[in-house]
C-alpha positions as CSV (number, residue, x, y, z in Angstrom):
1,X,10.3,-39.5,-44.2
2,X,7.1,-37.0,-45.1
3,X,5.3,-38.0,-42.3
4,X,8.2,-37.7,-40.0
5,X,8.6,-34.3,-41.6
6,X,4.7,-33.3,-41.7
7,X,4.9,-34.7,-37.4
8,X,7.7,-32.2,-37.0
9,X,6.0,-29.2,-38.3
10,X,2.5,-30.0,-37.0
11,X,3.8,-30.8,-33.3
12,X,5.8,-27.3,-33.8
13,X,3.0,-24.8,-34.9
14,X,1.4,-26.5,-31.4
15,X,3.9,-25.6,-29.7
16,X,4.1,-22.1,-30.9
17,X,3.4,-19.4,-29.1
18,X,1.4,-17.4,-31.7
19,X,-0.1,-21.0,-33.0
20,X,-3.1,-19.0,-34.7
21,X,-5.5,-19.5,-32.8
22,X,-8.1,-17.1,-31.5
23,X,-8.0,-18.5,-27.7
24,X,-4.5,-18.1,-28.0
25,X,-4.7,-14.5,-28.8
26,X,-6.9,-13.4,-26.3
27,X,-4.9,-15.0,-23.4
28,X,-1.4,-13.5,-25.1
29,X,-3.0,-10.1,-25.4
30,X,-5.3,-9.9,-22.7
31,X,-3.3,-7.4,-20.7
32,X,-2.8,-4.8,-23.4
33,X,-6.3,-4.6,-23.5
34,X,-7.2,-4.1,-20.0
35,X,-7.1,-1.2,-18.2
36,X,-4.5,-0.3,-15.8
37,X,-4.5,-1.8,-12.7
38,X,-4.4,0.3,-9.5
39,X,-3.3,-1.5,-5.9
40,X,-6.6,-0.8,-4.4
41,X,-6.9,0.0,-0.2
42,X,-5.4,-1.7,2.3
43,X,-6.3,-0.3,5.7
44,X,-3.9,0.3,8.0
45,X,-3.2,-2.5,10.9
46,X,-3.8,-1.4,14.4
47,X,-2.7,-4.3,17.1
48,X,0.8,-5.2,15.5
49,X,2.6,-5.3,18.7
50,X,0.0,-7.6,20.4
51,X,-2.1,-7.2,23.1
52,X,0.3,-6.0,25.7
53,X,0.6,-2.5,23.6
54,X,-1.3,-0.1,22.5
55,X,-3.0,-0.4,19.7
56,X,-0.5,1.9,17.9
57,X,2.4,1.8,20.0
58,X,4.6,4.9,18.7
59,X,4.4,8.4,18.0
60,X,5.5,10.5,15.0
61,X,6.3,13.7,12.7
62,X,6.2,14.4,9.4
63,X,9.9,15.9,9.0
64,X,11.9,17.1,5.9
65,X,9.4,18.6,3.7
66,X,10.7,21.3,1.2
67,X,8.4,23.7,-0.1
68,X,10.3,23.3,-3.4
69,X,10.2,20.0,-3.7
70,X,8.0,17.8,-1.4
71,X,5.2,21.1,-0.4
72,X,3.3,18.5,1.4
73,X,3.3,14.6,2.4
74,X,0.5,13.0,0.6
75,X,-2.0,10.1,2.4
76,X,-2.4,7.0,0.4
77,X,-4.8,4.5,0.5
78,X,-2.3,1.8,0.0
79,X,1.5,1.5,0.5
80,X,2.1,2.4,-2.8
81,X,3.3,5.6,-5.0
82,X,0.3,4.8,-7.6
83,X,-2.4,4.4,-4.7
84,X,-4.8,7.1,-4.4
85,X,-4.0,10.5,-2.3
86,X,-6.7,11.1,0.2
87,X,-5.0,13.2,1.7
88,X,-2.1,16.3,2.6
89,X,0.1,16.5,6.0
90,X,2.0,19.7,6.5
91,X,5.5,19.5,8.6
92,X,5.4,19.0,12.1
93,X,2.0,16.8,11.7
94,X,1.4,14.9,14.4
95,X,0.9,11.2,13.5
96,X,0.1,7.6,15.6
97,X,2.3,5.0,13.6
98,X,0.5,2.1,13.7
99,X,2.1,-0.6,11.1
100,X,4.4,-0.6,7.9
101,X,5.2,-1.8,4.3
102,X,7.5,-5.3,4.2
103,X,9.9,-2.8,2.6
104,X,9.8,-0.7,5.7
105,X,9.2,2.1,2.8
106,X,5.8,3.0,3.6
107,X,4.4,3.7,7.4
108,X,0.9,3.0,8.2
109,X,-0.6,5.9,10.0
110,X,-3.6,7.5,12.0
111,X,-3.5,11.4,11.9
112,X,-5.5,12.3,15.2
113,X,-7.4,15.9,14.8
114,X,-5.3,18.9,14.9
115,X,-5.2,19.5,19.2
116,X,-6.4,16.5,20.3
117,X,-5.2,13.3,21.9
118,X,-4.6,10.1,20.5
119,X,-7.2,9.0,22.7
120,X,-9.6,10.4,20.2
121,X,-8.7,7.9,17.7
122,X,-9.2,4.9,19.4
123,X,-5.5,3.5,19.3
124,X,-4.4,4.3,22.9
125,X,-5.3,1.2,24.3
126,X,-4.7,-2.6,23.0
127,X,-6.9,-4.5,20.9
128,X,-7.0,-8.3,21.3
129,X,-5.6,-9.2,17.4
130,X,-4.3,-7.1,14.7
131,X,-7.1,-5.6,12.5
132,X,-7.9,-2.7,9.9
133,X,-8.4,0.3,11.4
134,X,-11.6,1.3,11.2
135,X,-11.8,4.6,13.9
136,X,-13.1,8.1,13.8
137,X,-9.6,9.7,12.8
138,X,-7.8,10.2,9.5
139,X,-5.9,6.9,8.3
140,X,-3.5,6.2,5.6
141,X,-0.2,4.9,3.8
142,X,3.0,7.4,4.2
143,X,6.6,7.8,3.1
144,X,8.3,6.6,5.7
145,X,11.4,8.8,4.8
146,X,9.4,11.5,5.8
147,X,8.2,10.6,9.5
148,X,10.4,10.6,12.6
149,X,9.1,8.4,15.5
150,X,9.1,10.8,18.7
151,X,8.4,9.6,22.1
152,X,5.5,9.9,24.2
């Protein structure tokens, strides 16, 4: 009956989360240690639509800022509220929308230079697969509650 008993509690504390050993403890606490993680870039896509459309095949806006609450519409290098900003849109910015989140929360966008075409960017015509943008023009992640597709 010990050794049953002395199987039990060995085969237990093996079992045991917090068995005491060192390894054990590392891999357990290995995340509290590390720094926080950030979701990096991901470039916006340019060809979604194929190669029968434009590169980006729709227009925008921003829309709905409030210069109490939202003074601005901040460019993200990642569809994400904890990416980095690198960058500000005012209202009535003019934006190519080019791809967007699998939430549909987030629209990937090129911002073409303030008076000039979307032909300066690069995104006018098609491109023969869907790849990261990589033009002259400004480039980012938005909210998409704040962009209204326009035509033309």
């Amino acid at each position: 009956m010990k050794r049953i008993a002395l199987a039990l509690c060995l085969l237990s504390l093996a079992c045991s989360p917090r068995g005491g050993s060192g390894d054990a403890d590392a891999i357990y606490n290995a995340g509290e240690q590390e720094a926080q993680l950030s979701p990096g870039v991901q470039p916006v896509r340019i060809g979604e639509g194929g190669p029968g459309f434009a590169a980006c095949a729709a227009a925008g806006t921003v829309v709905n800022l409030s210069p109490q609450d939202q003074p601005y519409l901040p460019i993200r290098t990642a569809p994400f509220a904890e990416a980095s900003e690198i960058g500000r849109l005012e209202n009535g910015t003019a934006l190519l929308l080019c791809s967007h989140s699998l939430d549909q929360r987030w629209q990937g966008v090129v911002v073409p230079p303030a008076g000039g075409a979307a032909a300066d960017c690069g995104v006018s015509a098609p491109v023969a697969s869907p790849r990261g943008y990589a033009g002259p023009c400004r480039s980012g992640w938005v909210s998409a509650a704040f962009v209204r597709a326009r035509a033309g």
